[in-house]
N, C-alpha and C positions, 0 to 999 in steps of 0.2 A: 222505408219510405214507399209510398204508395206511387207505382209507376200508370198513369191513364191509360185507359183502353183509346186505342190509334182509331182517332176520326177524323174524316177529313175537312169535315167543313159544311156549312150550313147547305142544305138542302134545299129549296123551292120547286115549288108548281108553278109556272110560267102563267097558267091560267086559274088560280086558286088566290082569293083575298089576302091580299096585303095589309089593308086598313080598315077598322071598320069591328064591329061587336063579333064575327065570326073571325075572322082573324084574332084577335083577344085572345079567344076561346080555345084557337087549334093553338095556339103563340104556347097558352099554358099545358098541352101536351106534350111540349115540343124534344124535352128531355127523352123520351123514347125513340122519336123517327130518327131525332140528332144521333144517338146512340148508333142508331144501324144503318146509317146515312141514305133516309131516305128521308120525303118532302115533308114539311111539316103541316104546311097550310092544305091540306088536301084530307078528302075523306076516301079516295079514292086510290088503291095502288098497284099499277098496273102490271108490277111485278108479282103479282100473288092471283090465286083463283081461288073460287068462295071454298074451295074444297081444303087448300093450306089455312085461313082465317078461322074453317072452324075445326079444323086436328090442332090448328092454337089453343084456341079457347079451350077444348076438349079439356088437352091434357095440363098445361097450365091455369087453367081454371075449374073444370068439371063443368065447362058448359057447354051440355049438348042438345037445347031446344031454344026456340026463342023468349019462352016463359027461366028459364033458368037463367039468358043472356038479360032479359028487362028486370029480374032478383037482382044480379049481380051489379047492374048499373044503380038501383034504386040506392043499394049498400054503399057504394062508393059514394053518391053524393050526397049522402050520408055521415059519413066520416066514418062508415061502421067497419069496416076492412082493417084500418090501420088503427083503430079502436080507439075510444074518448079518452081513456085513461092516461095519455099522456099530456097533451089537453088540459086534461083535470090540473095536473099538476105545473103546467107550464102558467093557467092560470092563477096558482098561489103563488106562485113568484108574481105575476104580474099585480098582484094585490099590497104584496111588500113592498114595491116598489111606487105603486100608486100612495100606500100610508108612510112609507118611511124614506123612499128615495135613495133605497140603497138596500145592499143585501151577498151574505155571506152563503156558502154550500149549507152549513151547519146551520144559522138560523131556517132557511131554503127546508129545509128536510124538517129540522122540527115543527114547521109549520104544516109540511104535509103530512107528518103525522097525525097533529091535530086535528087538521082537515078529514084525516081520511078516518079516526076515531069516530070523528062528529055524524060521518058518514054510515059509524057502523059496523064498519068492514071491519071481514077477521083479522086475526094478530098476524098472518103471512098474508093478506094483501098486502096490510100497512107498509110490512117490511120490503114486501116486491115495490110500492109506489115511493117508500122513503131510497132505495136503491134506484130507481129511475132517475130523481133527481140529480146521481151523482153520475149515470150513464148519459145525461144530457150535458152536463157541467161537462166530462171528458172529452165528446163529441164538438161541441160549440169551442172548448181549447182547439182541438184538431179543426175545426173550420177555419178559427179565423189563420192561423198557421197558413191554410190551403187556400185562403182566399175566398170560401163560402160565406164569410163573415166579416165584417170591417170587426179593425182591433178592440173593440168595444161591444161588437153587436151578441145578442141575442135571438135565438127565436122565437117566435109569437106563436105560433101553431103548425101540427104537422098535417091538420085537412088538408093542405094542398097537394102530400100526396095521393091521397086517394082523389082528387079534386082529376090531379094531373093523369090520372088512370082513367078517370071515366069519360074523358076525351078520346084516349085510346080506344074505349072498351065501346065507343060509337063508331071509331073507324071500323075495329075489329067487326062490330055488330053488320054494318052495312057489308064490307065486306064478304062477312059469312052469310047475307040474307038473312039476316035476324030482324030485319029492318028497313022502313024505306030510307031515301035520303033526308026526307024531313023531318023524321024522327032523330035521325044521328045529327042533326044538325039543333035539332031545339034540347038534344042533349051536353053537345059542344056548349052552345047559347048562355045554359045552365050552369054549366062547371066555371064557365069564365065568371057570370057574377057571383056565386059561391065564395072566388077567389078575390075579389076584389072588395067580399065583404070582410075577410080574414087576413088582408096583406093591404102594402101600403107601397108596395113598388115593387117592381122584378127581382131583385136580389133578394128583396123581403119573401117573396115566394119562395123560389128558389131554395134557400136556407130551409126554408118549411118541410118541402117538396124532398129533399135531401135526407133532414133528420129523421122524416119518416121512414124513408126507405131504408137507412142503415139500423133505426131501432126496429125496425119487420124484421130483418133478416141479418146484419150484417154482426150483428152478435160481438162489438167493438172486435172485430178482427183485422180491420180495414184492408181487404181485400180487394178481390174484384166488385165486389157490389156496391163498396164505396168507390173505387176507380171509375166504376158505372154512370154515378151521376156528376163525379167530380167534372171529368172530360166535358160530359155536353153543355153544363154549370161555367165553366170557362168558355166555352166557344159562344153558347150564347149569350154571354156577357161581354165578351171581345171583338167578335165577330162583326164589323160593319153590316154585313148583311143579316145578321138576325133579326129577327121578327122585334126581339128584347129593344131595337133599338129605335125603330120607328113605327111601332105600336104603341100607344100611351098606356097603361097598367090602369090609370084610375077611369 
């Protein structure tokens, strides 16, 4: 059983938006600053100097100019980081479910098959995208278990991780002077509608936000990197004070 990384508790900026289209926007970041218990609603961190923001970026990203740091932003709100491919295939489920109103792993997969045939793709994509379906199918058991999923949900999309990144990768930006403030702010701006075109409430995010980060990385281990977003995914869904609760999503 997956034990949380130890947080204490939602964070705030005393003088940074509570409500309002910017608030939204930093709200859907919020699983990283939660993570390391720092403010969520804030672009600004008075704990760090632009010199730690970009040995960040540096070395967890490779970004070391401000033409590298506006790449890496365009990708992410993009969906292109966490890659369309799963996406692809979250939408043929959602397509059996629109014509048939139900839907099995095994039907699920031979439709992406089909799909990914019609597409073209070689005989080892097929296979890599017919095995996604069943690495979603395991993960979405293990949510709703954990509570990232009511007993019945599904996900809709994993944009919202990279959605949830490029909120970050504005504070990071401003931070490291990659940017002024109003640039990291009309890129906040962005990821919040992004997300509200792809989700349909905070848990619906969230779920998204999640699956993408354990099919990046977490290689169904359930380790720290699923612990990573489980913790902040509970506080900010329990949390009176989070942002989740008196920020409206739509």
């Amino acid at each position: 059983m997956v034990v949380c990384d130890h947080v204490e508790g939602v964070v705030s900026a005393p003088d940074g938006p509570f409500f309002g289209p910017l608030a939204h926007g930093l709200a859907c970041g919020a699983h990283i600053p939660v993570h390391v218990s720092r403010a969520w609603n804030t672009l600004d961190d008075p704990a760090r100097d632009h010199r730690e923001d970009r040995d960040s970026l540096a070395e967890g990203w490779g970004v070391e100019t401000a033409e590298d740091w506006s790449r890496q932003v365009d990708y992410l709100l993009a969906g292109q980081n966490v890659g369309p491919e799963v996406d692809a295939v979250l939408d043929v489920r959602r397509t059996l479910l629109r014509q048939q109103g139900h839907y099995d792993l095994v039907t699920w997969q031979n439709a992406v098959a089909r799909w990914a045939r019609w597409q073209r793709r070689r005989a080892a994509e097929v296979d890599e995208l017919v095995e996604l379906a069943g690495v979603v199918t395991r993960y979405e058991s293990r949510f709703r278990t954990d509570g990232l999923l009511p007993h019945d949900g599904i996900v809709t999309s994993v944009f919202g991780y990279d959605l949830g990144r490029a909120v970050n990768m504005a504070r990071w930006g401003h931070g490291g002077r990659f940017c002024d403030y109003g640039s990291a702010e009309r890129i906040v701006l962005r990821a919040g509608e992004l997300c509200r075109q792809h989700y349909s409430s905070w848990a619906d995010y969230s779920a998204g936000y999640a699956l993408g980060r354990v099919i990046r990385f977490d290689e169904e281990s359930y380790g720290h990197l699923y612990a990573s977003v489980l913790g902040p995914h509970r506080l900010l869904t329990a949390d009176r004070t989070s942002p989740w609760w008196h920020v409206p999503f739509a």
